[in-house]
KOLLUMVO-867172 format. One record per residue: x, y, z of N, C-alpha, C, O in turn. Coordinates in pm, whole numbers, plus 50000, padded with zeros to 5 digits. Layout:
BEGIN
XYZXYZXYZXYZ...
//
This chain:
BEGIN
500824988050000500005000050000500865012550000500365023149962502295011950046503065026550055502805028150173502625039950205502725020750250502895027050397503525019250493503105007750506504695024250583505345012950651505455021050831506205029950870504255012650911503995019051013504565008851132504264996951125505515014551258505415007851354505125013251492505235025451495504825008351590504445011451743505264999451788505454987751755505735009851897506674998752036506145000752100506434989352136505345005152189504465005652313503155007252276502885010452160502155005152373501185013652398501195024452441501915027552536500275033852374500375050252404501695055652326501775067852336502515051152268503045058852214503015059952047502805049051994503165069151970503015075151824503585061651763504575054451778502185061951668502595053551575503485062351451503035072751403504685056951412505735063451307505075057551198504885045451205504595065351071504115061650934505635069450879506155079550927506085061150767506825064850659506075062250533505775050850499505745073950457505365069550322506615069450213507445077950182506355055350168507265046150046506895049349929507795047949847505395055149863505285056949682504515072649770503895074249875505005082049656504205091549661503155093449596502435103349613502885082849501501855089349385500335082949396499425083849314500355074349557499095075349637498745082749756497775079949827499735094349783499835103049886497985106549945497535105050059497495109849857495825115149869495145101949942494625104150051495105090749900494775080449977495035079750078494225081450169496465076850097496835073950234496325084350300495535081350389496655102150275496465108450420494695110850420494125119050492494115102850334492715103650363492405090250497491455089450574493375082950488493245075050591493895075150734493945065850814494425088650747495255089250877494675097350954494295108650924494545090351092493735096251225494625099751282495655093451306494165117251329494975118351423494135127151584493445137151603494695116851664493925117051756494335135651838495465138751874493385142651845494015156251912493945158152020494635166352081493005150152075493285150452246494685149052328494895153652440495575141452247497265139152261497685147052222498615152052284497205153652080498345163552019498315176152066499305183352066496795180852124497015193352161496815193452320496885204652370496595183552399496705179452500495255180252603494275180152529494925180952721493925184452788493475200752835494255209752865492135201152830491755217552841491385218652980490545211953040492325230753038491795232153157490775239353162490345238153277490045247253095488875250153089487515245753120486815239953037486975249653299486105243553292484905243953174484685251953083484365233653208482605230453092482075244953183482345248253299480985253453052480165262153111478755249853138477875257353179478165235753135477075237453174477895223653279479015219553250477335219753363477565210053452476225195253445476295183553483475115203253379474015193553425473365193653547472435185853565473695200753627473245202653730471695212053750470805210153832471805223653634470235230053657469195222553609469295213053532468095227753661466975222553592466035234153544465355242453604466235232053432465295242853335464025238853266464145235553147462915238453317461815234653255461865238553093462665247153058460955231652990461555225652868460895243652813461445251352734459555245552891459055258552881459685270152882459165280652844460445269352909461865283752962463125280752891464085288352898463135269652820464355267752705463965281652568462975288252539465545280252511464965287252400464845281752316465405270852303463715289552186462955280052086463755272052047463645261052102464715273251956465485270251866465435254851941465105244551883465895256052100466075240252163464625237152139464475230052039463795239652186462835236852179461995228452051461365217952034462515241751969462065232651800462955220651786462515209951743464375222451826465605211551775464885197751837464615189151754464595195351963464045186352086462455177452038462265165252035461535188152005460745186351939460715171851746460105161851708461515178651710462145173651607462655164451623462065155351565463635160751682464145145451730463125134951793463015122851771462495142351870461345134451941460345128751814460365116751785459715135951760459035133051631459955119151546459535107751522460985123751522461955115451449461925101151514461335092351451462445098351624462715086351649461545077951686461635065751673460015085651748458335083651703458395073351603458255061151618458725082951450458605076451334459465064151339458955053151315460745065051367461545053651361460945043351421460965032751358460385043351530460255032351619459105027351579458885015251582458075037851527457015029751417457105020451339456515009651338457945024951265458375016751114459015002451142459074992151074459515006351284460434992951344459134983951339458984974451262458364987551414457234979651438456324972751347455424965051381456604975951240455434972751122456404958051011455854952950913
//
């Protein structure tokens, strides 16, 4: 395939060397790269915790319509399952 990859441990970088260039587009359509390692952890807390409770009435529309919509959706799905 043009690609000659090894790992010595777990957790550490897998080394790719590419061998033909003239499938370059393939290959890097197939390479993951994980960014939680590369750019590391955010100390930034989360702004929501899960902790409030906001009646669905006091959301804004947009959630409201979005929520709505899914609900409808998986309705239908679970219909169709049924038939």
């Amino acid at each position: 395939m043009g690609l000659e990859a090894s790992k010595r441990k777990e957790h550490e970088p897998i080394i790719i060397e590419i061998v033909e260039y003239e499938n370059i587009d393939v290959i890097l359509s197939k390479v993951i790269i994980p960014f939680s390692e590369v750019i590391g952890t955010s100390t930034v807390p989360d702004i929501y915790v899960g902790h409030e409770k906001i009646p669905f009435e006091k959301r804004h529309s947009l959630y409201q319509t979005i929520m709505r919509q899914e609900f409808m959706d998986a309705m239908k799905a679970l219909k169709s399952e049924e038939k």
